[in-house]
Backbone bond lengths (Angstrom), bond angles and torsions (degrees), N, CA, C in turn:
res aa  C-N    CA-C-N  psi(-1)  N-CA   C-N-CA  omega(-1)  CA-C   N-CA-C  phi
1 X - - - 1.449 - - 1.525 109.80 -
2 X 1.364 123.27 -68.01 1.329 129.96 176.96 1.133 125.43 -142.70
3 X 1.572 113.40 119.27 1.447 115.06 -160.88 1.526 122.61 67.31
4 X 1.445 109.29 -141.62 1.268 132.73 175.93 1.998 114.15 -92.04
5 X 1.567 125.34 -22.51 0.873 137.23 -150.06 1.859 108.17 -138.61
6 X 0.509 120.28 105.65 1.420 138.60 178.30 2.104 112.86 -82.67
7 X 1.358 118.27 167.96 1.127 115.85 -163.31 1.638 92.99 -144.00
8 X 1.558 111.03 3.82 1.745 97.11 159.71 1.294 119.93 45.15
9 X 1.719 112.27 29.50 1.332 120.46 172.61 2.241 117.97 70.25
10 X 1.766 96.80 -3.38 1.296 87.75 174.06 1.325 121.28 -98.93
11 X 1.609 116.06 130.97 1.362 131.80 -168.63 1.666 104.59 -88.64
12 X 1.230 115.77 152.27 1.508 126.30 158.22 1.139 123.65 -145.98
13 X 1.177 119.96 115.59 1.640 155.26 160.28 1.117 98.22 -57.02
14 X 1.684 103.62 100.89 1.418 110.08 175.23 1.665 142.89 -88.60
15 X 1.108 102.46 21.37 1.933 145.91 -169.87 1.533 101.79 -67.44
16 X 1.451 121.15 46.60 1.445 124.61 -163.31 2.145 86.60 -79.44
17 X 0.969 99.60 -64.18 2.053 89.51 -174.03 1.469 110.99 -111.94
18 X 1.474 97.31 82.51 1.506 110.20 -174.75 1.979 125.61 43.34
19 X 0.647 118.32 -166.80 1.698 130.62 -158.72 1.694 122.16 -119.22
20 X 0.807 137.21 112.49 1.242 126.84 165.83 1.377 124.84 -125.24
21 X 1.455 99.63 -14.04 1.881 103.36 170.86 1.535 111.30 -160.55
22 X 1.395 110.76 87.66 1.811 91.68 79.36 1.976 64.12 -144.30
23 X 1.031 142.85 38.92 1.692 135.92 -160.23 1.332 84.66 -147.64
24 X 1.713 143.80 95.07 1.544 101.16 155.08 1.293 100.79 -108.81
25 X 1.540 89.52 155.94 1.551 111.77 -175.98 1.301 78.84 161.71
26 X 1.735 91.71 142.64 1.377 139.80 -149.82 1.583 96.75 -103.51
27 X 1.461 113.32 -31.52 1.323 124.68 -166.72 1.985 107.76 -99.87
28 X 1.002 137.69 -12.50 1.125 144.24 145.31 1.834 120.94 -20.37
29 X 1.087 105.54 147.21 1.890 92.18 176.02 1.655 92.29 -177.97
30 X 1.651 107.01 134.60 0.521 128.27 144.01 1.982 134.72 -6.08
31 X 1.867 124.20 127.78 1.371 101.96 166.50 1.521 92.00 -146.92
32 X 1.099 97.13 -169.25 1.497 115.74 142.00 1.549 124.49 -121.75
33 X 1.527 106.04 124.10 2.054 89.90 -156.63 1.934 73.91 -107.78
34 X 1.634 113.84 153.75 1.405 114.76 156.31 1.803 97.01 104.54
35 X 1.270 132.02 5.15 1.415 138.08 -176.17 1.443 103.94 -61.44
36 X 1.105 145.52 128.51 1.463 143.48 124.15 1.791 108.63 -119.34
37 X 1.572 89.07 178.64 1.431 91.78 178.98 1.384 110.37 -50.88
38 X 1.313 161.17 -78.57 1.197 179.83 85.09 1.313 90.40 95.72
39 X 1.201 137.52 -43.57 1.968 135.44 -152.19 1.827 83.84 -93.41
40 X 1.419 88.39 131.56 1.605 102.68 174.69 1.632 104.16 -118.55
41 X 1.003 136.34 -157.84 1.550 142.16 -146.87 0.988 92.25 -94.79
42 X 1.695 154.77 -37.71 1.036 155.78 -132.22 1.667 87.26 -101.22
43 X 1.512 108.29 -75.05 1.676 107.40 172.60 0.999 115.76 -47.98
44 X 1.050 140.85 -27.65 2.109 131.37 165.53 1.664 105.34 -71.53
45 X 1.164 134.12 -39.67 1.452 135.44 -178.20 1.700 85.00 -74.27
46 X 1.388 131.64 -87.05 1.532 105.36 -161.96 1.480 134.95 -37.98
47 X 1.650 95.52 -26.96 1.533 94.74 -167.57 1.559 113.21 -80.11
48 X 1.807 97.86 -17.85 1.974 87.82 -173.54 1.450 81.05 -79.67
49 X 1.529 151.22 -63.15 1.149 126.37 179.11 1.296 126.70 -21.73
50 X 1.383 138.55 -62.64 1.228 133.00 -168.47 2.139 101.87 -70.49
51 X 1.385 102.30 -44.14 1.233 98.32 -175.82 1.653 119.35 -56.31
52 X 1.254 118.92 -4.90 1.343 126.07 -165.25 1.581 103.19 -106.76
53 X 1.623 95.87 -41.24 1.842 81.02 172.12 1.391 120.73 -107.12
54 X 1.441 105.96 17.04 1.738 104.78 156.23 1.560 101.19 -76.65
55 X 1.484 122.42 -49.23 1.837 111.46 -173.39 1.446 99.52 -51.11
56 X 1.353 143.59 -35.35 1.546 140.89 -158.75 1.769 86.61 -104.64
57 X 1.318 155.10 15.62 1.454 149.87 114.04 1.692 106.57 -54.31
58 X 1.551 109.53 -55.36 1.270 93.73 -177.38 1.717 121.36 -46.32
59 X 1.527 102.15 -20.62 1.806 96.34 -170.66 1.119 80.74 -100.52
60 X 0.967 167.05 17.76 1.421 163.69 146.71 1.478 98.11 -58.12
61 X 1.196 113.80 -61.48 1.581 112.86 -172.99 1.339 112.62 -71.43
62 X 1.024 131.10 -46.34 1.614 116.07 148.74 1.266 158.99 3.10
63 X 1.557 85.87 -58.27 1.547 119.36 175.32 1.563 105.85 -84.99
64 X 1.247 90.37 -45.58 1.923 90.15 -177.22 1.554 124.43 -73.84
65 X 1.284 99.81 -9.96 1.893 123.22 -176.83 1.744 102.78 -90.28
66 X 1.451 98.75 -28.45 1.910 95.35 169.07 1.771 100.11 -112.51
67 X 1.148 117.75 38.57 1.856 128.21 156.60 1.527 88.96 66.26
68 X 1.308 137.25 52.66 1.418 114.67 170.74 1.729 90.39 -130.03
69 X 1.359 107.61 106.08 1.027 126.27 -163.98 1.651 114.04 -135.93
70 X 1.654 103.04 114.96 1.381 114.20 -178.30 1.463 120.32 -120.86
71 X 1.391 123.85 156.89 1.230 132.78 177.51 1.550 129.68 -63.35
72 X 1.872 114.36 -35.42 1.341 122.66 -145.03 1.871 84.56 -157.43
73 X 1.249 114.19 118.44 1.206 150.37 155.25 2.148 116.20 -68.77
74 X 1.255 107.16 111.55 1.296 105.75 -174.17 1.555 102.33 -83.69
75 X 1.421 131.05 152.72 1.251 87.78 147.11 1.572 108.28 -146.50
76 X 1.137 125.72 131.00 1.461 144.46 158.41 1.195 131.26 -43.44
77 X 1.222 114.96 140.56 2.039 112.46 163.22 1.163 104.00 118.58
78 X 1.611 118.39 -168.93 1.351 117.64 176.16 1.628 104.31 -85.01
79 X 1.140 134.88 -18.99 1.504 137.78 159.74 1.523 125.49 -16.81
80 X 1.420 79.36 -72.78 1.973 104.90 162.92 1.283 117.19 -29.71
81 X 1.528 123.41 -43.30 1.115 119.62 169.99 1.558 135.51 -40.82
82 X 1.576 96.65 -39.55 1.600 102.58 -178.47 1.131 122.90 -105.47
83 X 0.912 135.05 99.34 1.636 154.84 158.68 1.184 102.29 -24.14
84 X 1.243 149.80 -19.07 1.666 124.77 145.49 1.725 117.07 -91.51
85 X 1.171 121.46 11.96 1.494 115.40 173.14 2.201 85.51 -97.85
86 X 1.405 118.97 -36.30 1.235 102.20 -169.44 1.492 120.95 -89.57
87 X 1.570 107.04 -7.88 1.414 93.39 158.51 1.679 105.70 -90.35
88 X 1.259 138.07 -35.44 1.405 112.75 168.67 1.422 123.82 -26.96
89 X 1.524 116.57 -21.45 1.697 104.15 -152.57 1.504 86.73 -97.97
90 X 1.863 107.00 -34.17 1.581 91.30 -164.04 1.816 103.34 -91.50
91 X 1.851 110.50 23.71 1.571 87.42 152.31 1.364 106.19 -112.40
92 X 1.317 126.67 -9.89 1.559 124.16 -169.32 1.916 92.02 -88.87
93 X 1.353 137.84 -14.44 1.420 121.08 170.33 1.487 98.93 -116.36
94 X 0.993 144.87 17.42 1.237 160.38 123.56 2.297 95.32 80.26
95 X 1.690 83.99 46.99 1.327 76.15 170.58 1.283 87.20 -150.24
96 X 1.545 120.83 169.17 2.123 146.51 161.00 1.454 100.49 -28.90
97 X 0.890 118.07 106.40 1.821 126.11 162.09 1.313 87.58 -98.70
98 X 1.393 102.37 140.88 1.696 127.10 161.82 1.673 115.39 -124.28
99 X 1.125 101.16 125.75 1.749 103.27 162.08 1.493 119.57 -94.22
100 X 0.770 148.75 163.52 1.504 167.58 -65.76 1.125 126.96 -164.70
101 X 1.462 163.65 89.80 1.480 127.05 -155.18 1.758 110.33 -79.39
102 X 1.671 95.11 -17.02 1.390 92.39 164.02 1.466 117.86 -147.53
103 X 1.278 117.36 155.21 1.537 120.07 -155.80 1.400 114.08 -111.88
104 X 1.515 109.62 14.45 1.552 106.28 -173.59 1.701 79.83 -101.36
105 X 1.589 112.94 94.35 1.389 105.56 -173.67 2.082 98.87 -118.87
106 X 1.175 116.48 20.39 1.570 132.59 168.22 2.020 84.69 -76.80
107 X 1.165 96.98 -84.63 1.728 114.00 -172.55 1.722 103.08 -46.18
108 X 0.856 99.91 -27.05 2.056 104.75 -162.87 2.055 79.83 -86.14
109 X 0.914 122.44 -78.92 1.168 126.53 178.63 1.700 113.62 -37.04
110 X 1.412 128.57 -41.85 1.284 109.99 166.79 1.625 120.91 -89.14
111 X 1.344 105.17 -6.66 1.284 113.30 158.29 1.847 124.52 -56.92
112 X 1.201 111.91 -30.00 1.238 134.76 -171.33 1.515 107.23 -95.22
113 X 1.635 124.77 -43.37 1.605 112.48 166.41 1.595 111.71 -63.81
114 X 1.454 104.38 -29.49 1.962 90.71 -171.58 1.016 107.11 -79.37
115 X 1.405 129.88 -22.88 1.953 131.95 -169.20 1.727 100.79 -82.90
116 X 1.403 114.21 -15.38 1.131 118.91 -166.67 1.857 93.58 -96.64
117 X 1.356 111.85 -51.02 1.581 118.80 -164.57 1.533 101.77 -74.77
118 X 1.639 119.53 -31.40 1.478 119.13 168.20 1.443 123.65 -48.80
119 X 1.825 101.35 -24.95 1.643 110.05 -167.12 1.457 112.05 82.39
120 X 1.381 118.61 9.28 1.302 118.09 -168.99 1.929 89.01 -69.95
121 X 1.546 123.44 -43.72 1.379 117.85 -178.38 1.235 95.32 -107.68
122 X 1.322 112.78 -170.58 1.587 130.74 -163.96 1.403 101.58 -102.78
123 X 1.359 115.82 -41.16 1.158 135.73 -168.83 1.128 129.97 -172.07
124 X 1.897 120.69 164.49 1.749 99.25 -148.60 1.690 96.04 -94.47
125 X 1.129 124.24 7.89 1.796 119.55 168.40 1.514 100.93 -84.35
126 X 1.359 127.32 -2.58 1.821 111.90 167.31 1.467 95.71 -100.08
127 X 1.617 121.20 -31.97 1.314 92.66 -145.88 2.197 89.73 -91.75
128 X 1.188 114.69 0.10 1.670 104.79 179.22 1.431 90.79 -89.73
129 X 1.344 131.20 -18.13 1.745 109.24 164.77 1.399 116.34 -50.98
130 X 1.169 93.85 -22.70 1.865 89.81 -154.03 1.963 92.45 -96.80
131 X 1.165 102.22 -44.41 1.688 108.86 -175.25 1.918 104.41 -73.60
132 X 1.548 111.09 -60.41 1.254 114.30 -170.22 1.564 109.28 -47.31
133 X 1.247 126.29 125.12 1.561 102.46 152.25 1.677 105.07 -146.62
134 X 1.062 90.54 128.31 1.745 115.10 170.11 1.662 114.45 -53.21
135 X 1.606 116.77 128.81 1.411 142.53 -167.47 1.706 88.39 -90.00
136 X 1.254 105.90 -80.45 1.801 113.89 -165.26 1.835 96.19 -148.71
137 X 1.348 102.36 140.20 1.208 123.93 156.46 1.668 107.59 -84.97
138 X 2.027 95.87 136.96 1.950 93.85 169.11 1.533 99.69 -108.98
139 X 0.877 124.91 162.80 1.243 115.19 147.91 1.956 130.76 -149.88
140 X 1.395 97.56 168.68 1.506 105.31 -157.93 1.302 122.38 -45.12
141 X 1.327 141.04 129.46 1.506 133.58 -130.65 1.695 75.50 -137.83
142 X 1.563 111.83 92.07 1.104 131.76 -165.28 2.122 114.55 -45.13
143 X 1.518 113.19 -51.59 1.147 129.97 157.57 1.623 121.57 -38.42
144 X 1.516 111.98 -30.43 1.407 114.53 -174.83 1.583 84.86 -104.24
145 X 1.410 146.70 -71.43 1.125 121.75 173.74 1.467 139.86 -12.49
146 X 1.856 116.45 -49.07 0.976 107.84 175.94 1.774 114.29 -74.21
147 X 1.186 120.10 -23.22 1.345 140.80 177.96 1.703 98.52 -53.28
148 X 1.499 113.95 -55.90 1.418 98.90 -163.59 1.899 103.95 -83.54
């Protein structure tokens, strides 16, 4: 099905301390729906993966339901690190995820309002050319797209 690791049909609802986007409610929680003996560790590790970046599809749809619609998905955190959590995202939102060459992007990001508010750039699409720079592009692995 996908990759090396399969999910044996078990889903996870990743709603561990209630909801606030794109579901809020306080009363929401987390499962795993589809468990029998058969799912071994591998299918519980894919599925909170997949279950985590279907809730961040749900804000995907969001964005695209008020026309704000983009090509290439960044993505941040210690996540980024693994090259199978970032092609999951760019087949389950079925667009270019890029990682980072660097991930301290809190500091990189306020680095970018003061160089911008100093006037040192014109604006913050010159000055993340110059700061942003892209590690590896994934992209949507058309067969697993139609799958998810």
């Amino acid at each position: 099905m996908h990759n090396a690791i399969e999910t044996n049909g078990l889903v996870f609802t990743p709603y561990l301390v209630d909801e606030r986007a794109s579901y809020a409610d306080a009363f929401i929680r987390g499962s795993f729906i589809g468990s029998d003996s058969s799912h071994k560790r591998a299918n519980f590790i894919r599925s909170i993966l997949e279950g985590i970046i279907f809730s961040f599809e749900d804000l995907m749809q969001i964005y695209q339901h008020n026309q704000h619609n983009f090509d290439t998905v960044i993505s941040i955190g210690g996540g980024a690190q693994s090259s199978l959590w970032l092609q999951i995202q760019a087949d389950i939102f079925n667009k270019k995820v890029a990682s980072l060459r660097n991930e301290q992007t809190a500091s990189l990001g306020a680095t970018i309002i003061t160089a911008v508010g100093a006037g040192w750039y014109a604006n913050f699409q010159d000055c993340t050319d110059v700061f942003v720079k892209t590690k590896k592009f994934y992209y949507p692995n058309a067969d697993n797209v139609s799958k998810y």
